[in-house]
N, C-alpha and C positions, 0 to 999 in steps of 0.2 A: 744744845738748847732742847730740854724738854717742853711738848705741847700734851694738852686736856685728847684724850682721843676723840671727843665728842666736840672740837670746836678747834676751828681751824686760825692759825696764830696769824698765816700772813691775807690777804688777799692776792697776789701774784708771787712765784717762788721762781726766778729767774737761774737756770743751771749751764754754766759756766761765762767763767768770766772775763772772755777776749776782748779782740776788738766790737764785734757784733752784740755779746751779750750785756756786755757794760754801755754801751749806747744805749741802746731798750731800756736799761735800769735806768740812764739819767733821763728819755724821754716819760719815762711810764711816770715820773714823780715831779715833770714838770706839768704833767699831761694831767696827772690827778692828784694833786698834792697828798689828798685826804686818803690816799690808799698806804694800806699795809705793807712794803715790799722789801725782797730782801734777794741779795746776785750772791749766790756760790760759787766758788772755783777756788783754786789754789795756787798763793803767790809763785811768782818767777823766781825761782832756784837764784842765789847770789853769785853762786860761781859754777864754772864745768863740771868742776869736782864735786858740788853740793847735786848740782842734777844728776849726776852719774850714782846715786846712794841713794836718791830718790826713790823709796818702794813702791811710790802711788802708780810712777810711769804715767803721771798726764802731764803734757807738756803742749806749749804755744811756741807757733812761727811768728808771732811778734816781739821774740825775744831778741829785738834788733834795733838800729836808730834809724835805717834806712828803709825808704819805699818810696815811689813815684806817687806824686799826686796830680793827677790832669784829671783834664774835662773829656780830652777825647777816649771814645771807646767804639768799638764794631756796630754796635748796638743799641738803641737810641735808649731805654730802660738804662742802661747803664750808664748811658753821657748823661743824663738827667740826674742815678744820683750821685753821682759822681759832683757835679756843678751844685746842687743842695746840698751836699755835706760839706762843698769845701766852704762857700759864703758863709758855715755854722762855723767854721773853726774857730775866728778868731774870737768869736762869744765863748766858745768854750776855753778857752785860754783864759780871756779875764774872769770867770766863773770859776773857773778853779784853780787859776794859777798855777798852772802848770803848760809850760810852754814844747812847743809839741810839731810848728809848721813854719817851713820856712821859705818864703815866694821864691819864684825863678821861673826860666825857661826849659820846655823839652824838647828835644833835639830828637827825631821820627825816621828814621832810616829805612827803608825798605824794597822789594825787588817789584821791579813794575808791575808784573804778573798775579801778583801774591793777592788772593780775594779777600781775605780777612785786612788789609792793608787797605783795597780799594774802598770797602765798606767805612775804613773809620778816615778815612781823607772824604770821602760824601756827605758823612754828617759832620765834620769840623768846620766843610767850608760853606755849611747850613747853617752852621750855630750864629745864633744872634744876642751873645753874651757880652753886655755893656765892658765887662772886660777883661776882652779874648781874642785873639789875631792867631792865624793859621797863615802861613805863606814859606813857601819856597824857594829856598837858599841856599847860596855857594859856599857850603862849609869853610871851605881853602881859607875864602875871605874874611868870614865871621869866626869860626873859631882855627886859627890853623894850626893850634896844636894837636886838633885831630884827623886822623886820616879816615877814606873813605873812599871807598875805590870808584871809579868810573862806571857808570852804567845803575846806580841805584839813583831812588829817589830819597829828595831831603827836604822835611819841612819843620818849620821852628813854630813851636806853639807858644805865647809869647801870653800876661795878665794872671790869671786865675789857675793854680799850681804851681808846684814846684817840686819838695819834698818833705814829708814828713816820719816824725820818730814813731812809729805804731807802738813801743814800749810806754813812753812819756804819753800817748796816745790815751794807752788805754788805762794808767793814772789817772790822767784829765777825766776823763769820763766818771771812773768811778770816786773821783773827788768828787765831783759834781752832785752825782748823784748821792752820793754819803749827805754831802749838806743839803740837799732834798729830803732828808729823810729816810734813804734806804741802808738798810744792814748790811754790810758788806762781810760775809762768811767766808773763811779760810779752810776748806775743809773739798774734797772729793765727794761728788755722789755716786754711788753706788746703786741704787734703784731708785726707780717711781712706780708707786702703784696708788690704783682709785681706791678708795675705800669711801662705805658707806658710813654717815652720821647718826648719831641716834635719833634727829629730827628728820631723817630719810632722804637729806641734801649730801654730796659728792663731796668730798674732801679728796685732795690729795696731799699721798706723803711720800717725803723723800728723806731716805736715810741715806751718811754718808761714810765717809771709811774709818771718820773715828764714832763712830757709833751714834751722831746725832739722828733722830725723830725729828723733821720738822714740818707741819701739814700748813695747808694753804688751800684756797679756795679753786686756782690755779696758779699754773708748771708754765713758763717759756722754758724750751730747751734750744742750747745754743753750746753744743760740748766740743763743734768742730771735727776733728779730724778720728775724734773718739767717741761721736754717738753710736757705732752699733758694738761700742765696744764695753756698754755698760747695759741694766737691765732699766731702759728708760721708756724707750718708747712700749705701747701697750705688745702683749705677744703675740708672736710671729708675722709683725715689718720690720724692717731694715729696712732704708732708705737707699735710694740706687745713688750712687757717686763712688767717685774714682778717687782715691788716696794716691799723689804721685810727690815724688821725691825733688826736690831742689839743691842742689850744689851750688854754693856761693864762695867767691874768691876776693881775700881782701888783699889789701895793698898799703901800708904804713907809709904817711909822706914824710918829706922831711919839710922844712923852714919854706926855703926856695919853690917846691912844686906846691905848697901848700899856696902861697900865695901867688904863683902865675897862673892856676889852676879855677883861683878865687869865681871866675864867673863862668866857671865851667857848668854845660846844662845838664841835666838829667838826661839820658838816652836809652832809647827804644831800638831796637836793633837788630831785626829780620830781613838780613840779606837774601833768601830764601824762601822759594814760596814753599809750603809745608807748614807743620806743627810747632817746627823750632822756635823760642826767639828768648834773646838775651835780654836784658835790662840792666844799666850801668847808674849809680850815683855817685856824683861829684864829692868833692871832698868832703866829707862829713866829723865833728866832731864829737867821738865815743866817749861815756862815762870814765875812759881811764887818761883821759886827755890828750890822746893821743887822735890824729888826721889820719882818714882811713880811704881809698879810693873801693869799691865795691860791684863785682858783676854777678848774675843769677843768669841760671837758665833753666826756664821751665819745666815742670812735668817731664824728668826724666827714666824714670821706673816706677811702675803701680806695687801699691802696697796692698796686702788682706787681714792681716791679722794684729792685733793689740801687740802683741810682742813685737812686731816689724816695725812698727811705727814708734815706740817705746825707744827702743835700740837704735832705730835712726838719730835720734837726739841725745843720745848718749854716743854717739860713735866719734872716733875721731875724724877728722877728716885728714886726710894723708896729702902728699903733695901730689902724689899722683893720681888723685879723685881730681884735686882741682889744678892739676900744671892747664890743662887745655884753655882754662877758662880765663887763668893767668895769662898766659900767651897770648890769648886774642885780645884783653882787656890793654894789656901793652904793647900792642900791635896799633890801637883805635888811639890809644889815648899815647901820644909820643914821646919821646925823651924823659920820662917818668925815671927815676932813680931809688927804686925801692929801702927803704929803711929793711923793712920787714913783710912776710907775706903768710896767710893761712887760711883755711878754707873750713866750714862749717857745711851742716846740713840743715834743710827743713821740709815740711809735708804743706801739701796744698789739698784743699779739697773740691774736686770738680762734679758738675752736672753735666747732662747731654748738652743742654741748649745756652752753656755759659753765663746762665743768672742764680742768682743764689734762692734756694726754698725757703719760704716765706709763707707758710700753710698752720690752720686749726687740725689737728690731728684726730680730736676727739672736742667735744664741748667745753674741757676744763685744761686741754692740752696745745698749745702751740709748738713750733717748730722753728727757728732762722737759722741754716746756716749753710757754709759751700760757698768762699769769698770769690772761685775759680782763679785763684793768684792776685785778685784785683781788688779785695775786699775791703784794707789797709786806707784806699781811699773813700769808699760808697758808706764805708763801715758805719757811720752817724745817720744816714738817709735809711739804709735797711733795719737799722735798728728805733728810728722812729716811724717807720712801717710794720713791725713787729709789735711793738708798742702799741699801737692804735689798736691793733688786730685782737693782741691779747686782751686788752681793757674792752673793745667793744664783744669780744668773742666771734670774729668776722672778720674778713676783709673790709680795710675803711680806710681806704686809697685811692687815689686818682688812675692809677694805672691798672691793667687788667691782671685781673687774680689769678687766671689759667697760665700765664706765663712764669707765675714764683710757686703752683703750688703741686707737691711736694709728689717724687714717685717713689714709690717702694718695690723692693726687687720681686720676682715671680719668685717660686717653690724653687724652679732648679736652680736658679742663679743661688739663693742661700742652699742649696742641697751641696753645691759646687762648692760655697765660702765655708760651709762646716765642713768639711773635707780638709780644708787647710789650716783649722784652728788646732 
């Protein structure tokens, strides 16, 4: 798409197109009809084989059908939008027809001691969600196909969550937003820079790896795990976050565990007080129709460079990345009789203080992104906070702006990161 250099095509240019950035794109055009907008990014690879040949090397951790969706969270910003994005699903379902969420319960495991534990049992047994129950229960009896050793605690969150497809997710969204009215571009950006108009108002343009021009009034940028990995934000910030690695291990059911398995909950699963913690979903069925049982465990190596992160998603995963995660996922969940089993990788992007950045960069520039592993569910609420911000050019939310908005690293810290490029 060729633009006039002296006249800018979109009113807002939305740069890539996950779960975050395609939320924004359907909120910005329900938000302002009348506006110009248009979400770039580049479709999901159809097969391993097609991403591994991939030259652009950007790639999304929603390239899955599984994620937990709850209300509960450590942190009360979170359990908020956690609970506004999930009440929007099923509008977004009949709005775009594409179905994406499927109720149930979550099953809360974890070590008495554990502070991050204690903080989201405080606010769950706070919450006042017409429909939402938190209580404490004897696994043995409620589910006893799984085990769960003596001495932890167990709560069943039971109404509002369950789990949903982030893949089918993030379709929904940008259906949505497409019959809103916005452009949905297939393409990599490769820069953003200001430029001045010839009536002495700001444009920005963004080219991208196949060579499109396209200017706009303003830029949301939402690239995820790849913003300092292009020339977007203005020169020399980088954004401070942690690139960490995720191992996942699936599990092929057969007939039999598929259906005794049927009202198995979603599981949360830090035995351990520390950083660790697993996350299991229940049977799930994949685009190749086949039932898949699934566990992750977070943030297990930091990443620095576009190649590293590239390569993760191209990589295989061996048995021996994921035997560990197999074993304990067959250890919780019992008498499981595997079809088949394999394990996959993906990147998370973290902050200090576990919320996602949510900040004006410059006047014609915004910012949303950093799910911290939990994004999959907030992802509609951060990105109608995004939305708002962008179209008003400010913060224009009920929550406080100093807790989403945005740090960028000092001199050494990038003195340090070119070092490794």
């Amino acid at each position: 798409m060729e633009g006039d250099e002296t006249q800018c095509v979109y009113d807002i240019c939305i740069v890539g197109a996950g779960i975050m950035g395609s939320a924004a794109a359907r909120h910005v055009t329900l938000i302002e009809p009348s506006l110009n907008v248009c979400l770039i990014g580049p479709k999901e690879p159809k097969t391993f084989t097609e991403r591994c040949k991939c030259k652009h090397g950007i790639f999304s951790s929603h390239y899955d059908e599984g994620r937990i969706a709850t209300i509960t969270a450590p942190f009360y910003y979170l359990q908020e939008m956690n609970a506004r994005s999930i009440v929007r699903y099923r509008d977004i379902e009949k709005t775009s027809g594409v179905k994406f969420y499927q109720k149930g319960e979550l099953l809360l495991v974890q070590a008495k001691d554990d502070p991050v534990s204690q903080m989201v049992n405080k606010h769950a047994q706070n919450m006042k969600y017409e429909e939402f129950s938190y209580e404490s229960i004897d696994v043995s009896k409620v589910f006893p196909y799984l085990a769960v050793r003596p001495g932890l605690l167990t709560y069943l969150q039971s109404g509002e969550g369950g789990h949903i497809s982030p893949r089918s997710q993030v379709v929904a969204q940008q259906t949505a937003a497409h019959l809103q009215g916005c452009d949905i571009i297939d393409d990599v950006v490769d820069q953003v820079t200001e430029k001045n108009q010839s009536d002495g108002l700001k444009c920005m343009e963004v080219t991208t790896a196949r060579g499109q021009v396209i200017l706009a009034k303003k830029v949301l940028l939402s690239p995820g795990a790849f913003t300092a990995f292009r020339k977007l934000l203005p020169k020399g910030k980088e954004i401070d976050v942690k690139l960490l690695t995720q191992t996942l291990a699936f599990v092929e059911l057969n007939k039999d565990d598929v259906e005794r398995l049927k009202d198995m909950p979603s599981i949360g699963w830090k035995p351990y007080v520390g950083p660790k913690n697993w996350y299991i979903l229940p049977p799930i069925k994949y685009p190749n129709g086949k039932y898949y049982l699934k566990i992750g465990l977070r943030g297990t190596k930091e990443l620095h460079t576009a190649a590293e992160v590239a390569d993760l998603f191209r990589k295989e995963c061996k048995y021996s990345d994921y035997r560990p995660l197999l074993e304990l996922l067959l250890e919780i969940v019992k008498d499981v009789k595997p079809v088949s089993t394999h394990g996959e990788f993906a990147v998370t992007t973290h902050t200090a203080n576990m919320l996602p950045y949510c900040d004006m960069v410059t006047p014609t520039m915004g910012i949303v992104v950093a799910g911290n592993g939990r994004g999959a569910t907030f992802g509609d609420e951060i990105g109608r906070i995004a939305a708002k911000m962008i179209i008003a050019g400010h913060w224009d939310h009920d929550f406080n702006p100093d807790e989403f908005k945005v740090r960028f690293k000092t001199k050494s810290q990038n003195s340090i990161l070119g070092s490794k490029l």
